[in-house]
N, C-alpha and C positions, 0 to 999 in steps of 0.2 A: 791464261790471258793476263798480261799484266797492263793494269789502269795506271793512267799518270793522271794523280791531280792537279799539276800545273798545268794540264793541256784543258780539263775542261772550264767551259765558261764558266765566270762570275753570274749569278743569279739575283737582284732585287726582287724583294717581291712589294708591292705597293701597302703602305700603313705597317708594316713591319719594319723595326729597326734592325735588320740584320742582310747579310751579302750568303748566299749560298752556291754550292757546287754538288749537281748529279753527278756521282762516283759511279754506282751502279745503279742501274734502272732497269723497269719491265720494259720498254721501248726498245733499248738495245743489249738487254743481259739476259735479263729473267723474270720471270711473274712471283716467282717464289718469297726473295728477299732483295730489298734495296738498301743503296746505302745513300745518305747525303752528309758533307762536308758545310756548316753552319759556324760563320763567326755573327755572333748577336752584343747588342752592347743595350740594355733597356728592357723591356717588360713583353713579355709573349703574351698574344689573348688567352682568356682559356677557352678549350676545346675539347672535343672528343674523338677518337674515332673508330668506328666500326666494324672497319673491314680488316686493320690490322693490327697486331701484336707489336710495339714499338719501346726500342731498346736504346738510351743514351747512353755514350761512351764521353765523359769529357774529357778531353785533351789537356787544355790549362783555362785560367781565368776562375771564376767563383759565381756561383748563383744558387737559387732558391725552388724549389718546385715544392707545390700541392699536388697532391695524388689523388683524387677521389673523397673522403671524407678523412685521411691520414692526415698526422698536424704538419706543418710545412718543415722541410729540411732542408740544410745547406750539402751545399755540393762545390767538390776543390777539382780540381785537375786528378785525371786518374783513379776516379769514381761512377761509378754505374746506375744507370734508373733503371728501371722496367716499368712499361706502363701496358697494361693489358688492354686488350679489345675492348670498349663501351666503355671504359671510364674515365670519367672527366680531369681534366691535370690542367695548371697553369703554374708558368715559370717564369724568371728574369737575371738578369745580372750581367754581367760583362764576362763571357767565355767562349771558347772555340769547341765545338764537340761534333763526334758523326753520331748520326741518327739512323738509325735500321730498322724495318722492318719487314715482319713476314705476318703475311706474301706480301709482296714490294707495294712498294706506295703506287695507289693509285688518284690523280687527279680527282675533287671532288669529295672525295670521302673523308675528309677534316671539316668538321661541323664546329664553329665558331659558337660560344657562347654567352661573350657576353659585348 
């Protein structure tokens, strides 16, 4: 199966500064692993979540992520996070990156913390 990210829709999501696109989902691909296409320009809340295993790829731009009680790191284009199940992370900056995880993101299960 080949996805076109030009095809899918643009995504707002409200009180977030950033525009995203379902690549791959549990709705129409798989339960296993999702992907989302995110351009963010400003400050992510931080959160946690539970149910899945969550891996950033960034594309280009620059920002900053907290991992859990790890001191904060910068991140360029063409750098990796891993954020495990149950721990808490907050990020920001102006970059474009896909977010995966396994098993795919499900609605709800991103718990907001602060």
């Amino acid at each position: 199966m080949i996805i076109k990210a030009a095809d899918a829709p643009e995504i707002r999501e409200e009180g977030y500064p950033l525009v995203m696109k379902k690549i791959i989902h549990g709705d129409e691909h798989s339960k296993d692993i999702s992907i989302t296409w995110v351009k963010i320009w400003g400050h992510h809340k931080k959160m946690v979540c539970d149910a899945s295993d969550r891996a950033y790829y960034i594309i280009d731009g620059n920002g900053e992520f907290t991992i859990g009680s790890d001191p904060s790191g910068k991140v360029t284009g063409g750098d990796y996070v891993f954020i495990p199940r149950g721990v808490p992370y907050v990020f920001d900056g102006n970059m474009t990156y896909l977010v995966m995880n396994g098993p795919a993101f499900v609605p709800g299960s991103d718990q907001e913390l602060e």
